[in-house]
C-alpha positions as CSV (number, residue, x, y, z in Angstrom):
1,X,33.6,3.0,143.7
2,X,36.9,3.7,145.6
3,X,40.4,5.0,143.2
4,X,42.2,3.0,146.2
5,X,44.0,0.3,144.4
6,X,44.8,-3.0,146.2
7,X,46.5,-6.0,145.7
8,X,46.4,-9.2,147.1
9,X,48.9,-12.1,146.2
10,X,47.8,-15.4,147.0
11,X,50.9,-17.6,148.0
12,X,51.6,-19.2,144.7
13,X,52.0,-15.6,143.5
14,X,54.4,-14.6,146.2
15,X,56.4,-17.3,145.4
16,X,56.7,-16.3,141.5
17,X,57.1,-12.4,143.3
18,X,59.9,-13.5,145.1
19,X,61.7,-15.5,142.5
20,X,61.2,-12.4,140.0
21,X,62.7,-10.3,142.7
22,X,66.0,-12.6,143.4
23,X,67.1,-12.6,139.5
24,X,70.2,-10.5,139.0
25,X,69.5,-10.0,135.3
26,X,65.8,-8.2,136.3
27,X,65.8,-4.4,134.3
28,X,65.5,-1.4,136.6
29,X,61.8,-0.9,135.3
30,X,60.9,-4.7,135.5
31,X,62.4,-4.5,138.9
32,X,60.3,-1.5,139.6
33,X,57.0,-2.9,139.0
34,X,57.9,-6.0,141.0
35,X,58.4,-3.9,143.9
36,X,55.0,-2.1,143.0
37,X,52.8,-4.9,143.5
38,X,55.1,-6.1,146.6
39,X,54.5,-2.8,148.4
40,X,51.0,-2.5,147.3
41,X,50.2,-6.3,148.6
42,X,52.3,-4.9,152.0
43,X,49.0,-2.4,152.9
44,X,51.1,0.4,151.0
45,X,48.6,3.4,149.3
46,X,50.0,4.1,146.0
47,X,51.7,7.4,146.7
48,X,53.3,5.8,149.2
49,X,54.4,3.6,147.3
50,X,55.9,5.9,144.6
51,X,57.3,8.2,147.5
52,X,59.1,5.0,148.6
53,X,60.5,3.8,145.1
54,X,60.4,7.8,144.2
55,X,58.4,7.3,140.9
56,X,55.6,9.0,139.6
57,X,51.8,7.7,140.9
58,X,51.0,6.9,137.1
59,X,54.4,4.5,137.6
60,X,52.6,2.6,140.0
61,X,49.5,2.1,139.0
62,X,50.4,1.2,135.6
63,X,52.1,-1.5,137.4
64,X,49.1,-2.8,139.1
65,X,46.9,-2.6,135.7
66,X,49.6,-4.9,133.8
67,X,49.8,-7.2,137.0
68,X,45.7,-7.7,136.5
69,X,46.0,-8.0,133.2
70,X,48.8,-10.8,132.7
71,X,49.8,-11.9,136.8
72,X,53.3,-11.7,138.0
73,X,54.3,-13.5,134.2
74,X,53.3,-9.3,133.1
75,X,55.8,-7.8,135.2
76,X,59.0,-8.4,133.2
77,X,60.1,-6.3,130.2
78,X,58.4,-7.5,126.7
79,X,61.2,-8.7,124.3
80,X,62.5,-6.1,122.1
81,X,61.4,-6.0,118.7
82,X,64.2,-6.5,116.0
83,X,67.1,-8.9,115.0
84,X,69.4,-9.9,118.5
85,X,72.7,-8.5,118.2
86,X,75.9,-10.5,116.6
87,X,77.7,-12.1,118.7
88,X,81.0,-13.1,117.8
89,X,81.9,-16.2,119.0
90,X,85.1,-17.5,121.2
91,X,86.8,-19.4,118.5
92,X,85.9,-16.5,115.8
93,X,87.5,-13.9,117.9
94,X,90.4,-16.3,118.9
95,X,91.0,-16.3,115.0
96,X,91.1,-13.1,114.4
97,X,93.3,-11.8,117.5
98,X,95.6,-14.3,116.1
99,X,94.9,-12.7,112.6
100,X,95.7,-9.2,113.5
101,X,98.9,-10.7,115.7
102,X,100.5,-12.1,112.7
103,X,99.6,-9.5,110.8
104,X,101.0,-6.6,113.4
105,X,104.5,-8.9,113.3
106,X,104.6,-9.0,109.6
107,X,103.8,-5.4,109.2
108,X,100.0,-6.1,107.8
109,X,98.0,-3.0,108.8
110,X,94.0,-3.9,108.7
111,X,91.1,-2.4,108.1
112,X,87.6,-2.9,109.8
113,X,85.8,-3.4,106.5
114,X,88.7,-5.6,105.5
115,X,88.6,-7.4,108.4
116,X,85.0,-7.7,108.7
117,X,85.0,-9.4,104.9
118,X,88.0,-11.9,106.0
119,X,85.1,-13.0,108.7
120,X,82.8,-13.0,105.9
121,X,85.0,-14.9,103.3
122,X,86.8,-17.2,105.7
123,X,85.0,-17.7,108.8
124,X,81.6,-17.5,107.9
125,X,80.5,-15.0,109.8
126,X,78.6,-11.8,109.1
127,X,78.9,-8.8,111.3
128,X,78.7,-5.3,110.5
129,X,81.6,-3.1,110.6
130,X,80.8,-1.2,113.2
131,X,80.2,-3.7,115.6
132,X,82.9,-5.3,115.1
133,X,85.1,-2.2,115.4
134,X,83.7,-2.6,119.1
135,X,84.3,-5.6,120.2
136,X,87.5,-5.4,119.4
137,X,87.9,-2.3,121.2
138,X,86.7,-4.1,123.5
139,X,88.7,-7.0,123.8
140,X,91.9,-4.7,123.6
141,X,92.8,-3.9,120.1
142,X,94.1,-0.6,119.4
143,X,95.4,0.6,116.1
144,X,96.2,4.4,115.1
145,X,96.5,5.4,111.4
146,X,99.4,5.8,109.8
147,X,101.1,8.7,109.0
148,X,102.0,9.6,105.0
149,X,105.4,10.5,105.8
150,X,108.8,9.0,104.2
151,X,111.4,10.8,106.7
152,X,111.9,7.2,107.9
153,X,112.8,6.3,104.4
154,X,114.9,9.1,103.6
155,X,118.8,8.9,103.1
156,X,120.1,11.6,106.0
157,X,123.3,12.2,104.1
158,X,120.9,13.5,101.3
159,X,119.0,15.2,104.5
160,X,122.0,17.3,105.3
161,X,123.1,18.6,102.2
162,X,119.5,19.6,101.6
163,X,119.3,21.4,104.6
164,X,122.6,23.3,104.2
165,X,121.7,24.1,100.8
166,X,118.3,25.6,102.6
167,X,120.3,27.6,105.0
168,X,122.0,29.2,102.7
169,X,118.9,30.5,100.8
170,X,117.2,32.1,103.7
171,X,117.8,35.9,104.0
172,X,118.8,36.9,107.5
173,X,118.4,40.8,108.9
174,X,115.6,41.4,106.5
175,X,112.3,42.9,108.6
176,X,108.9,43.6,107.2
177,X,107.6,46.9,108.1
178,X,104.2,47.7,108.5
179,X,102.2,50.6,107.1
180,X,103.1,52.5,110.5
181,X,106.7,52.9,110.1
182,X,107.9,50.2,112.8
């Protein structure tokens, strides 16, 4: 019994090979494995094969076993367990840009939580906050938080006097010394 592992497409097969290998939205692994069983059907040994695609042996021949055991249908990536992600849709994120633009004019600062329940409650859509603080990062948004300050507010006639009024209690001349003498 020889460890040599072959393959040998029959020309259906490297028709399905081929179309595998021209999709642009093929993983890096899926891709990978692809290559495997092209190389491997070229004459290629299996280090070879892994020098060439510089993977590991195991790599390789893990390849070939899910080929025999499902074809070239076995090569892909196996769906991800779990929900999909949210997606927010055109017209939801068209709302809310315009949302957060009136808002910005009329001096309406938001929150992600707060926004994320005005999706909720008018919209219709649920989305987690944290997600949503992403897409709108990525679609441009940018918001800083505010300071707690009232200088803005303040009367600077009131400003002056209470800075004179602090000039005059500060002591000038006086030094600390230190235990040293100096």
């Amino acid at each position: 019994m020889s460890n040599i592992l072959r393959v040998e497409l029959t020309d259906d097969q490297h028709g399905e090979l081929h179309a595998l290998l021209a999709r642009r939205d093929l993983t890096r692994y899926s891709r990978q494995r692809a290559e495997c069983i092209r190389l491997l059907d070229r004459g290629k040994a299996a280090p070879e094969v892994a020098d060439l695609l510089e993977c590991n042996v195991v790599t390789v021949r893990a390849a070939v076993h899910r080929f025999n055991g499902g074809g070239i249908g076995a090569l892909p990536d196996a769906p991800r367990p779990g929900r999909p992600a949210r997606v927010l849709g055109g017209v939801d994120r068209a709302a809310l840009a315009d949302l957060l633009d009136r808002s910005a004019a009329a001096g309406i600062a938001w929150t992600v939580p707060a926004l994320r329940d005005w999706l909720r409650g008018q919209r219709g859509v649920e989305i987690s906050a944290d997600w949503l603080w992403e897409l709108l990062l990525r679609d441009g948004f940018r918001w800083k938080q505010t300071r707690g300050s009232l200088r803005h507010q303040a009367d600077p006639v009131l400003q002056q006097a209470a800075k004179a009024q602090l000039g005059d209690l500060r002591t000038y001349g006086w030094r600390r010394t230190r235990a040293g003498g100096i």
